[in-house]
mmCIF file of the N, C-alpha and C atoms, coordinates in Angstrom:
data_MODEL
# 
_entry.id   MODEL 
# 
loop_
_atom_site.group_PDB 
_atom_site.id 
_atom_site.type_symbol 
_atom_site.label_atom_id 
_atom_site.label_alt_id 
_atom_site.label_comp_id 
_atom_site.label_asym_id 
_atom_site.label_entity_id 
_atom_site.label_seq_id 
_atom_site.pdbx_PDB_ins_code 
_atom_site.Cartn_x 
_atom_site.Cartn_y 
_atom_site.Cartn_z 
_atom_site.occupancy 
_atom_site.B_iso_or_equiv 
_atom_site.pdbx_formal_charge 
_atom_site.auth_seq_id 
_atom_site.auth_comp_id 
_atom_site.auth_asym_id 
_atom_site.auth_atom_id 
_atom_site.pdbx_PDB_model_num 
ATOM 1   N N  . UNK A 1 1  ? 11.864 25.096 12.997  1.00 0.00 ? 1  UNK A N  1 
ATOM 2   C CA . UNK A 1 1  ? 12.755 24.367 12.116  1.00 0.00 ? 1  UNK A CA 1 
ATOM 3   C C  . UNK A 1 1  ? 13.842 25.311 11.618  1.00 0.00 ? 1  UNK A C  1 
ATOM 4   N N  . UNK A 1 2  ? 15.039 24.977 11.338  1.00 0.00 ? 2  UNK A N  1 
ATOM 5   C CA . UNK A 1 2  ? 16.156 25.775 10.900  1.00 0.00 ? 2  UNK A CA 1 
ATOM 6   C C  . UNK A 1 2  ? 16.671 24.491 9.579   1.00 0.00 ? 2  UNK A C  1 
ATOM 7   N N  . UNK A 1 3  ? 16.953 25.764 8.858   1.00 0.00 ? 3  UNK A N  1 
ATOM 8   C CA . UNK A 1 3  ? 17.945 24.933 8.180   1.00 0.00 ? 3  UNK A CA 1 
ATOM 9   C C  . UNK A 1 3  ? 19.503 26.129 7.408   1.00 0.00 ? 3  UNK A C  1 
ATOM 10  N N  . UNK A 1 4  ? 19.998 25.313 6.779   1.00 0.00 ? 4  UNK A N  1 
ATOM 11  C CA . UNK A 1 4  ? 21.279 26.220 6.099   1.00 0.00 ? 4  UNK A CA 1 
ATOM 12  C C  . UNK A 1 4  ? 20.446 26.875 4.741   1.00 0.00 ? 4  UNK A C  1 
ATOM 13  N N  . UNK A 1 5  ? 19.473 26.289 3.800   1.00 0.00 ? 5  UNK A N  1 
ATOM 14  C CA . UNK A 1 5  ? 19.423 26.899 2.559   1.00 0.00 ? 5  UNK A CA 1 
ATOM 15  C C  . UNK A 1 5  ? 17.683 26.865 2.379   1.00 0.00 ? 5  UNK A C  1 
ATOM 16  N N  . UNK A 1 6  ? 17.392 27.882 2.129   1.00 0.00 ? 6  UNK A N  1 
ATOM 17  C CA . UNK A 1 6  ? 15.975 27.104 1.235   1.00 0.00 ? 6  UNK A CA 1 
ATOM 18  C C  . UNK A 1 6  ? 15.757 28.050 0.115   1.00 0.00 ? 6  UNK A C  1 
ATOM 19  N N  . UNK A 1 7  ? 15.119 26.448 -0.494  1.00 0.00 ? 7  UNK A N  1 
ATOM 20  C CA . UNK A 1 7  ? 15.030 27.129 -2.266  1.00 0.00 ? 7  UNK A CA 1 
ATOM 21  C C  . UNK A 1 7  ? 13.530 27.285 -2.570  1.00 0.00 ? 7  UNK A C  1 
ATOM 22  N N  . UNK A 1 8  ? 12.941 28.330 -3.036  1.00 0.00 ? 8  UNK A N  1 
ATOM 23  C CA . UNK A 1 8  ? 11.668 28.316 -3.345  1.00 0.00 ? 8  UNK A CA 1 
ATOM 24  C C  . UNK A 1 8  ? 11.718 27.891 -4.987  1.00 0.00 ? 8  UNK A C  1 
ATOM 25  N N  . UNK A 1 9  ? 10.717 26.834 -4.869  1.00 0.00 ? 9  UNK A N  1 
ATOM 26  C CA . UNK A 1 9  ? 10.516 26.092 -5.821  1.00 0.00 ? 9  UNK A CA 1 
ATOM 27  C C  . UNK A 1 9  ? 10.429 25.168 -6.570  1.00 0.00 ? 9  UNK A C  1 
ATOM 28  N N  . UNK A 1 10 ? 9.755  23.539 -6.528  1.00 0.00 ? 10 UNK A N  1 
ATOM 29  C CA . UNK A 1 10 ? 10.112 22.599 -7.072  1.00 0.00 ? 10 UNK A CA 1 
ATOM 30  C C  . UNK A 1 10 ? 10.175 22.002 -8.667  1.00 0.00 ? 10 UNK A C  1 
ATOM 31  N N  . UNK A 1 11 ? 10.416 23.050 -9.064  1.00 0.00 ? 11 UNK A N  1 
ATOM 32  C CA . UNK A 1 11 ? 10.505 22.191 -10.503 1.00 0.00 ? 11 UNK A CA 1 
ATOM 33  C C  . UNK A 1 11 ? 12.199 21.660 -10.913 1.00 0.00 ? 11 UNK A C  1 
ATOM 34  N N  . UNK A 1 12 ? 12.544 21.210 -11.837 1.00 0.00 ? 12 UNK A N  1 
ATOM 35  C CA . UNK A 1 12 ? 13.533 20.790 -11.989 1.00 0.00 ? 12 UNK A CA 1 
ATOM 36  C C  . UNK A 1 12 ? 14.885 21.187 -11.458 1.00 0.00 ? 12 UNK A C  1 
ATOM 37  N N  . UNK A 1 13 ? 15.266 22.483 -11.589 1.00 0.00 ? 13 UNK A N  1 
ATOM 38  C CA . UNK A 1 13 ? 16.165 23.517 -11.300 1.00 0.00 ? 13 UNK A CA 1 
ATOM 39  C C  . UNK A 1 13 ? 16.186 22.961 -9.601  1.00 0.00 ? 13 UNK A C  1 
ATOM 40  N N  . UNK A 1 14 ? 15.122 23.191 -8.826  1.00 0.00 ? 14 UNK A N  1 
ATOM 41  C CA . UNK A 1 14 ? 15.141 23.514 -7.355  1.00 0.00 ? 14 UNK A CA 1 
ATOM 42  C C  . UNK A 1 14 ? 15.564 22.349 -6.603  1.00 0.00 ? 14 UNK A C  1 
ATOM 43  N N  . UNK A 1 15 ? 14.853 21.154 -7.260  1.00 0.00 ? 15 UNK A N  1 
ATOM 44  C CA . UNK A 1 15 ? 14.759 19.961 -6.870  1.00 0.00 ? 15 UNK A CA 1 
ATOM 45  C C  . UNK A 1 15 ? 16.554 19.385 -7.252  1.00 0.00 ? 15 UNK A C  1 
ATOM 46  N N  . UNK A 1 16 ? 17.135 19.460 -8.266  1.00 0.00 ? 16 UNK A N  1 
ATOM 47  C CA . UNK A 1 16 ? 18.650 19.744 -8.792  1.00 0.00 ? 16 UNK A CA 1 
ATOM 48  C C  . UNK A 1 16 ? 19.254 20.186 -7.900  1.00 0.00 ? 16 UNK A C  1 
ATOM 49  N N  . UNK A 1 17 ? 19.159 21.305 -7.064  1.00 0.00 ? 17 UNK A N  1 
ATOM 50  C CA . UNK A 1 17 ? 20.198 21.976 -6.508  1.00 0.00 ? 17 UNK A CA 1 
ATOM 51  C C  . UNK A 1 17 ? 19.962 21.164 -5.066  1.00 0.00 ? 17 UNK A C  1 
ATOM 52  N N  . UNK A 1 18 ? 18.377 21.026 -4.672  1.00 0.00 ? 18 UNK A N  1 
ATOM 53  C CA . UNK A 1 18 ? 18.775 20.531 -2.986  1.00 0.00 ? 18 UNK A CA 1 
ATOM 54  C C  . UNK A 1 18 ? 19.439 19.317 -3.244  1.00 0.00 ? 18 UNK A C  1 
ATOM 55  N N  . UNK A 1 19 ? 19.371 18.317 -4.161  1.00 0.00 ? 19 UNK A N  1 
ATOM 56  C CA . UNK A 1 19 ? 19.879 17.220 -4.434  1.00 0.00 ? 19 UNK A CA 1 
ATOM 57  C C  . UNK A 1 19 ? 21.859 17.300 -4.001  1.00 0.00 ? 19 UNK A C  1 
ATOM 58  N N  . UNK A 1 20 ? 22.144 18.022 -4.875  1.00 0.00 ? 20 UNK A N  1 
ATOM 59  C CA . UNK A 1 20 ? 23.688 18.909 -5.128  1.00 0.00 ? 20 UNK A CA 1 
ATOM 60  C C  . UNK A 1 20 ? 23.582 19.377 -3.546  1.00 0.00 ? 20 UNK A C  1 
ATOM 61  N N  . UNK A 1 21 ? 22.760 20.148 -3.335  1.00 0.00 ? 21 UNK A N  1 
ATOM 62  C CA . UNK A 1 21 ? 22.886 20.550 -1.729  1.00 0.00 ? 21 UNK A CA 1 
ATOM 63  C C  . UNK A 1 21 ? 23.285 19.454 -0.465  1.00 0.00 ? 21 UNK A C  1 
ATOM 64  N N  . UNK A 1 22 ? 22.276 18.442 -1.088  1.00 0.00 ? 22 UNK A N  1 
ATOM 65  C CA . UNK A 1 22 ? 22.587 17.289 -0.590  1.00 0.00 ? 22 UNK A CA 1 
ATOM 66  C C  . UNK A 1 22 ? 23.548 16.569 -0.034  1.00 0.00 ? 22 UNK A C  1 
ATOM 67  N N  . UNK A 1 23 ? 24.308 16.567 -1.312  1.00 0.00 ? 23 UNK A N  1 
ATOM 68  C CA . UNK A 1 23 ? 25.459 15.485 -1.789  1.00 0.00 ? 23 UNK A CA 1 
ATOM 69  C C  . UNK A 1 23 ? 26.493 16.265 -0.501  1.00 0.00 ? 23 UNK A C  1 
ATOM 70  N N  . UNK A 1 24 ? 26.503 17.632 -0.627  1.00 0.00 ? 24 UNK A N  1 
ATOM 71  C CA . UNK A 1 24 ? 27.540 18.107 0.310   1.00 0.00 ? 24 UNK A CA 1 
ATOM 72  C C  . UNK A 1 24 ? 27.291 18.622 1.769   1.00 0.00 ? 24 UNK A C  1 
ATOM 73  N N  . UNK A 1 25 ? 26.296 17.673 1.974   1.00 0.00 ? 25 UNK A N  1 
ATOM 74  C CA . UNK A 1 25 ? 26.020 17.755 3.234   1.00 0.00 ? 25 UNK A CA 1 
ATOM 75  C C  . UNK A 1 25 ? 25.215 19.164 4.008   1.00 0.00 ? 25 UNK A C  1 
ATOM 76  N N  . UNK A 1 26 ? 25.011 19.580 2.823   1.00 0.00 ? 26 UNK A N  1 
ATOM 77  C CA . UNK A 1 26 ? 24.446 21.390 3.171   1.00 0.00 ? 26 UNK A CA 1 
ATOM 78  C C  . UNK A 1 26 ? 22.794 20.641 3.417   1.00 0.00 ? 26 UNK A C  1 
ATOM 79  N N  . UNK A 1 27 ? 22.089 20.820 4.551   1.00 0.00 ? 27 UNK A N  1 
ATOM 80  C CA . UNK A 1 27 ? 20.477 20.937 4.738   1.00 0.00 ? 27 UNK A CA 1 
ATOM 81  C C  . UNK A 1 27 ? 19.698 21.912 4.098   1.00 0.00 ? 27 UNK A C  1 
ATOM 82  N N  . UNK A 1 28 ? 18.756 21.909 3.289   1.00 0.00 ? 28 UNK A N  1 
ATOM 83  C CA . UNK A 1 28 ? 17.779 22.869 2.469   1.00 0.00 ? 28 UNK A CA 1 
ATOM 84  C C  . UNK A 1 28 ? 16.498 21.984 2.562   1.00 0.00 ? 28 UNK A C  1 
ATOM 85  N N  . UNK A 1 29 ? 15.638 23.454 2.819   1.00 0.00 ? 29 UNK A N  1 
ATOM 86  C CA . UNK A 1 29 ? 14.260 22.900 2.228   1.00 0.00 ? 29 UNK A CA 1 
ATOM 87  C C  . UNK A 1 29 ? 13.846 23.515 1.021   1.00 0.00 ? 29 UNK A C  1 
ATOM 88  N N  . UNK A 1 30 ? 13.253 22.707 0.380   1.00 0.00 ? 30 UNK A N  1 
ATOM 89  C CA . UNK A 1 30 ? 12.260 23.236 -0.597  1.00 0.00 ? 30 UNK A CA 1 
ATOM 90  C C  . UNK A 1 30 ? 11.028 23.770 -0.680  1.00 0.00 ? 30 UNK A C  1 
ATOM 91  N N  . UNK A 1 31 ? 10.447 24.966 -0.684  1.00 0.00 ? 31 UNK A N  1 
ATOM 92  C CA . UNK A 1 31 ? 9.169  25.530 -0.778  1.00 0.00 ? 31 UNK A CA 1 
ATOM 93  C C  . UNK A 1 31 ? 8.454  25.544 -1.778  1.00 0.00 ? 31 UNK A C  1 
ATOM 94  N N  . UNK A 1 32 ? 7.391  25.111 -2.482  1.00 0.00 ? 32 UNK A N  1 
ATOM 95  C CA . UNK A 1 32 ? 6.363  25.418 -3.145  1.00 0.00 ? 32 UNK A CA 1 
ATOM 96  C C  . UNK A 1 32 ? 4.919  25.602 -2.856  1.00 0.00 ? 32 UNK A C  1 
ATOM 97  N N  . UNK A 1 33 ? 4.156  26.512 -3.783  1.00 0.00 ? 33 UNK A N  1 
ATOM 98  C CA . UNK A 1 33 ? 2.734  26.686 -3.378  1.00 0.00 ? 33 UNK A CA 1 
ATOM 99  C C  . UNK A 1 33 ? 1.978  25.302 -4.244  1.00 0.00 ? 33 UNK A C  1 
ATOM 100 N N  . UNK A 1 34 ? 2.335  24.924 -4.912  1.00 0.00 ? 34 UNK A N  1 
ATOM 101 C CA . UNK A 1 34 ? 1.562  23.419 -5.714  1.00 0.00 ? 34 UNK A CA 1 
ATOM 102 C C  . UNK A 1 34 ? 1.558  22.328 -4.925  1.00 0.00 ? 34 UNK A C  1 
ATOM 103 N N  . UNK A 1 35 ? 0.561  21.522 -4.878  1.00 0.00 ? 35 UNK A N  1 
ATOM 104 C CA . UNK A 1 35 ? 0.758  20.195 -4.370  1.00 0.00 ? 35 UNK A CA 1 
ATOM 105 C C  . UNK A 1 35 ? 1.441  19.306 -4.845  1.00 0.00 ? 35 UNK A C  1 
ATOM 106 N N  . UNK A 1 36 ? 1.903  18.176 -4.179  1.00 0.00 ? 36 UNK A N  1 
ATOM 107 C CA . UNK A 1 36 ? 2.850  17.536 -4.224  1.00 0.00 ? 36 UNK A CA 1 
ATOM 108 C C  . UNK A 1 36 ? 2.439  16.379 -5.701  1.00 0.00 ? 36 UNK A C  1 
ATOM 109 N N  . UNK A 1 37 ? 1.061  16.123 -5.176  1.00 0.00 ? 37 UNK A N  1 
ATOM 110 C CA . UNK A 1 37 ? 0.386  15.405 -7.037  1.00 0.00 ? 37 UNK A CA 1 
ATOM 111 C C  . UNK A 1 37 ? 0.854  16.410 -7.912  1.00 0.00 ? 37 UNK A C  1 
ATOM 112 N N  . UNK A 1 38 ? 0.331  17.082 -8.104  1.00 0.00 ? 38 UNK A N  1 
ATOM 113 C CA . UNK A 1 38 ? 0.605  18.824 -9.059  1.00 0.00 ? 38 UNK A CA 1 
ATOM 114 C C  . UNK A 1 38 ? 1.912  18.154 -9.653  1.00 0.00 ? 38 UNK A C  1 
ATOM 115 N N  . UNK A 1 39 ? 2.815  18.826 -8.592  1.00 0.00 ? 39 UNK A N  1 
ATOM 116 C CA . UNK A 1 39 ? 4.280  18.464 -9.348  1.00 0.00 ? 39 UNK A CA 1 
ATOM 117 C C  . UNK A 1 39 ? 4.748  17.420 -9.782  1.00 0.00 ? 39 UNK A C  1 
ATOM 118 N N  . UNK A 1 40 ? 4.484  15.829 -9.135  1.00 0.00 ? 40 UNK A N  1 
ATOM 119 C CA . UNK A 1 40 ? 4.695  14.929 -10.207 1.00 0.00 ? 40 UNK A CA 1 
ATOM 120 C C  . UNK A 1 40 ? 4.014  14.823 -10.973 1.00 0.00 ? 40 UNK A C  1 
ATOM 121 N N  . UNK A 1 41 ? 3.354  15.300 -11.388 1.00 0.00 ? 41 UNK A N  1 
ATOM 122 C CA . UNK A 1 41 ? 2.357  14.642 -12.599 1.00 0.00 ? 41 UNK A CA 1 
ATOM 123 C C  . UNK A 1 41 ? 2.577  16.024 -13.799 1.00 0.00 ? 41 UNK A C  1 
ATOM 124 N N  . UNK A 1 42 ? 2.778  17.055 -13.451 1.00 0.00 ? 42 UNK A N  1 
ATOM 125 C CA . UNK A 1 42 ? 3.276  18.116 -14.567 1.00 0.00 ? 42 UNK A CA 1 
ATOM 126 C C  . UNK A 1 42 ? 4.485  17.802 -15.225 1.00 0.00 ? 42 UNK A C  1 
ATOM 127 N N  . UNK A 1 43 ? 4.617  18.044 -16.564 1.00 0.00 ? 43 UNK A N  1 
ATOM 128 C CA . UNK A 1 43 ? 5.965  17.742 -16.818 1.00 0.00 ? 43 UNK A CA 1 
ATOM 129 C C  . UNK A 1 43 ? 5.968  19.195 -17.486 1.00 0.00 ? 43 UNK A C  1 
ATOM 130 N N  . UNK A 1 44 ? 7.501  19.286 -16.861 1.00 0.00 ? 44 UNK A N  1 
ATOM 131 C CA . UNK A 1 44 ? 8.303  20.126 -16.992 1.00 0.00 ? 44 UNK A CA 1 
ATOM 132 C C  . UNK A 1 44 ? 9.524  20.722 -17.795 1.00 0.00 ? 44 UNK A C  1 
ATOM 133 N N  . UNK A 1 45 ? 10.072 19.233 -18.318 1.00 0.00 ? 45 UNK A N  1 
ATOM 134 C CA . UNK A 1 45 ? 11.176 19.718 -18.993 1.00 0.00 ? 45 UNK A CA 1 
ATOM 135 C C  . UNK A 1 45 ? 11.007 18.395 -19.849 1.00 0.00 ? 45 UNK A C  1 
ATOM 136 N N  . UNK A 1 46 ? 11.259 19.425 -21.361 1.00 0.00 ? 46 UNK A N  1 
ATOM 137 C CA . UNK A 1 46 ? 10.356 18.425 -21.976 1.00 0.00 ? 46 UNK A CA 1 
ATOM 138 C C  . UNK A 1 46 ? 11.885 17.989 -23.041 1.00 0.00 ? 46 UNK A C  1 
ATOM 139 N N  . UNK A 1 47 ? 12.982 18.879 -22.973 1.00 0.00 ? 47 UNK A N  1 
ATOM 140 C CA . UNK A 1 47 ? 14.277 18.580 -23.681 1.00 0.00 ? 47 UNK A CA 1 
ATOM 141 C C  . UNK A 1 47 ? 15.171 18.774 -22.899 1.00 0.00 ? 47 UNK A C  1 
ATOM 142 N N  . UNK A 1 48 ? 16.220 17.846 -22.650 1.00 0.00 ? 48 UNK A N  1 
ATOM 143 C CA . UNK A 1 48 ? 17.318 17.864 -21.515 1.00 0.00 ? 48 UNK A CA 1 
ATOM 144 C C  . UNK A 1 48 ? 18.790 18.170 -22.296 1.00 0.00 ? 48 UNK A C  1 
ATOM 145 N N  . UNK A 1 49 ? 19.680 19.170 -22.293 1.00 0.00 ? 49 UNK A N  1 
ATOM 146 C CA . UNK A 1 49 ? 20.381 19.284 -23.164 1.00 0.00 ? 49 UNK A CA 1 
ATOM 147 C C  . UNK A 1 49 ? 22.057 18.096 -22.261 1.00 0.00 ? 49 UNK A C  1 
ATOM 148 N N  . UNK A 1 50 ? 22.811 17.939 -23.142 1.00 0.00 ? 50 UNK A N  1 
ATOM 149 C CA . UNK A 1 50 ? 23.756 17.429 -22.669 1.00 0.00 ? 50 UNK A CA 1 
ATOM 150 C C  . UNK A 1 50 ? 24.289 17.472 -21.594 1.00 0.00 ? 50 UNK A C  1 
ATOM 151 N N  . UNK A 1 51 ? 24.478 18.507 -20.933 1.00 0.00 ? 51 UNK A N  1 
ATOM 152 C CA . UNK A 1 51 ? 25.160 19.284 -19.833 1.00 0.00 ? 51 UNK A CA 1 
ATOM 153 C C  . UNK A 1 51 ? 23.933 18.246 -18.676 1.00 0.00 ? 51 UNK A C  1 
ATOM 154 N N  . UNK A 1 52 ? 22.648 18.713 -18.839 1.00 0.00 ? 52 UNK A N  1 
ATOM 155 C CA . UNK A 1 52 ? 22.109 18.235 -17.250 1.00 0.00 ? 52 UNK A CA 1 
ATOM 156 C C  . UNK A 1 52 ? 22.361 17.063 -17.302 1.00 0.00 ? 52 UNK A C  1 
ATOM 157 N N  . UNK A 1 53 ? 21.767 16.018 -19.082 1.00 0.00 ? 53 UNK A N  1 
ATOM 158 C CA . UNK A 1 53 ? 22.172 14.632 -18.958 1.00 0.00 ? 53 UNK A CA 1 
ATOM 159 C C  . UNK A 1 53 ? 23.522 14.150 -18.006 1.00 0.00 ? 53 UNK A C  1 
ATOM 160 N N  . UNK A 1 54 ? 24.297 14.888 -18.157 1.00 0.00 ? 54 UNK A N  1 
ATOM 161 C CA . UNK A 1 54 ? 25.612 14.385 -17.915 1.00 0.00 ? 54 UNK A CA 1 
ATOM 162 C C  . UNK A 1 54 ? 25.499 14.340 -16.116 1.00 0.00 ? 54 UNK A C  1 
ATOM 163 N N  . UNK A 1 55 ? 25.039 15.769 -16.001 1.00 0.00 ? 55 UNK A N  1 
ATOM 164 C CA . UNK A 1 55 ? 24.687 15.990 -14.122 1.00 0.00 ? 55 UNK A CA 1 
ATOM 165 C C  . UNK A 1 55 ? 23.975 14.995 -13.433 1.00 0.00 ? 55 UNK A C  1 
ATOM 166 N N  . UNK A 1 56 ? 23.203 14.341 -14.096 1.00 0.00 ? 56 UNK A N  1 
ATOM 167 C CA . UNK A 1 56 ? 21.851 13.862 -13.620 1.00 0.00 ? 56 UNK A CA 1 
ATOM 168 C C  . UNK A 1 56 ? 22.504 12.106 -13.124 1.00 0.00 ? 56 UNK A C  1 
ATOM 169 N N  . UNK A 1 57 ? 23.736 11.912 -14.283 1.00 0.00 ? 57 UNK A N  1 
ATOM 170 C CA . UNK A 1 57 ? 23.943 10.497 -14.063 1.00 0.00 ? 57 UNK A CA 1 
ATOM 171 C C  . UNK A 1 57 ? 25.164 10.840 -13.208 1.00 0.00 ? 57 UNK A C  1 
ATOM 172 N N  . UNK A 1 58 ? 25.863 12.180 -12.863 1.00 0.00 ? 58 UNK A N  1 
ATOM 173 C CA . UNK A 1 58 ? 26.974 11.860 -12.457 1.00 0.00 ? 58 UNK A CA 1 
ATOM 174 C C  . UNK A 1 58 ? 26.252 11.833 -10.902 1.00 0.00 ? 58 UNK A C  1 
ATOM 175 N N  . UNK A 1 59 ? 25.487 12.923 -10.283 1.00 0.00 ? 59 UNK A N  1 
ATOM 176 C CA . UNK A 1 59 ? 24.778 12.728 -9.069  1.00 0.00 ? 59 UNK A CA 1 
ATOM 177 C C  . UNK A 1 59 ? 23.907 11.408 -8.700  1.00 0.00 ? 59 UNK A C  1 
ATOM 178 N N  . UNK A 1 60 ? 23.846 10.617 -9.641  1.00 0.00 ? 60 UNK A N  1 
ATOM 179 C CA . UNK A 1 60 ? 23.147 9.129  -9.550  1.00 0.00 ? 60 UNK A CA 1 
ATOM 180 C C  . UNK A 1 60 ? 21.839 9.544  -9.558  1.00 0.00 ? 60 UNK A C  1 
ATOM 181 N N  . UNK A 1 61 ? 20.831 10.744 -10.283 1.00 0.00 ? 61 UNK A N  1 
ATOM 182 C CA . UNK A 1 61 ? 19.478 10.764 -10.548 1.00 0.00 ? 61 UNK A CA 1 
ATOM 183 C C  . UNK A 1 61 ? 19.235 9.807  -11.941 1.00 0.00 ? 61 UNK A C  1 
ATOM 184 N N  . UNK A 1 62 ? 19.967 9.845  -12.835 1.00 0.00 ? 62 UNK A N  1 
ATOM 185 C CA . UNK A 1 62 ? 20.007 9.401  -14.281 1.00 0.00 ? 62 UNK A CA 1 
ATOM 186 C C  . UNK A 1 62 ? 19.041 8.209  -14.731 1.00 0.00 ? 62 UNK A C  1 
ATOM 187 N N  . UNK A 1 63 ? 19.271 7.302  -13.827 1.00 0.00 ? 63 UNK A N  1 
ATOM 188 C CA . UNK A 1 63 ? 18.634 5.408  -13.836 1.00 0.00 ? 63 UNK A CA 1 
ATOM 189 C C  . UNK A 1 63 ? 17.334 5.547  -14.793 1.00 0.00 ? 63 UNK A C  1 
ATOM 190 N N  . UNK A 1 64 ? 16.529 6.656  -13.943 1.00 0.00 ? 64 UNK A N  1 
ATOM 191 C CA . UNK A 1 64 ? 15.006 6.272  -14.597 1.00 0.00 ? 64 UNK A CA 1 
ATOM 192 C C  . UNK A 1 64 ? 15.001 6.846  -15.588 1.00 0.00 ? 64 UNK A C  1 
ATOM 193 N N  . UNK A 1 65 ? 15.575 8.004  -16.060 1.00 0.00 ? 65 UNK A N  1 
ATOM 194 C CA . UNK A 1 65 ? 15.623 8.617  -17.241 1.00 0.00 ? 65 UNK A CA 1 
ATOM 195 C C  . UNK A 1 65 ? 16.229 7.635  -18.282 1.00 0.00 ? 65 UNK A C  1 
ATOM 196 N N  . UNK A 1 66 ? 17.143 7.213  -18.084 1.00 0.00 ? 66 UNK A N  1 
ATOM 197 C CA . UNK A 1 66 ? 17.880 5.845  -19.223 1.00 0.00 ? 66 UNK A CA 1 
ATOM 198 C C  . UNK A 1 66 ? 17.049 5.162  -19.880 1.00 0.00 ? 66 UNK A C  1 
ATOM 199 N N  . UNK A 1 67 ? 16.090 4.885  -18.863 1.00 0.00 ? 67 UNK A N  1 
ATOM 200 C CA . UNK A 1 67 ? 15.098 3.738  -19.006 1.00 0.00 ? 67 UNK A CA 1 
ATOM 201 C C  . UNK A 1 67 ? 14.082 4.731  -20.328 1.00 0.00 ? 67 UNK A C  1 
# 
C-alpha cells in the first residue's frame, strides 16, 4: 500500500487533519495501536474552543455536534 501522508494517531487532532487531508485530495492513513471500539467510545475532548467549533462546521463535521 502507498500513500502521500500518514498520521499516527486517532484521536481528535489526527482524525481532523486526514479529514482536511481529505478535502484536498491528499491520501493519508491513519495509524493507531487502540481498537477501533476503544476509540469511539473514549472521549476525548471534553471542551471545544471556538476556533475548532468554527473548523468542524466549516469542513461539514459539525451536524452531530449541534445536535
Amino acid at each position: 500500500m502507498r500513500t502521500q501522508v500518514t498520521i499516527i494517531g486517532a484521536g481528535p487532532a489526527g482524525l481532523m487533519l486526514g479529514h482536511l487531508l481529505h478535502l484536498q485530495g491528499i491520501e493519508a492513513i491513519i495509524l493507531e495501536t487502540r481498537s477501533r471500539d476503544y476509540i469511539e467510545q473514549r472521549v476525548r475532548a471534553g471542551v471545544l474552543e471556538q476556533g475548532t467549533v468554527d473548523l468542524l462546521n466549516e469542513t461539514g463535521l459539525g451536524e452531530r455536534m449541534a445536535k
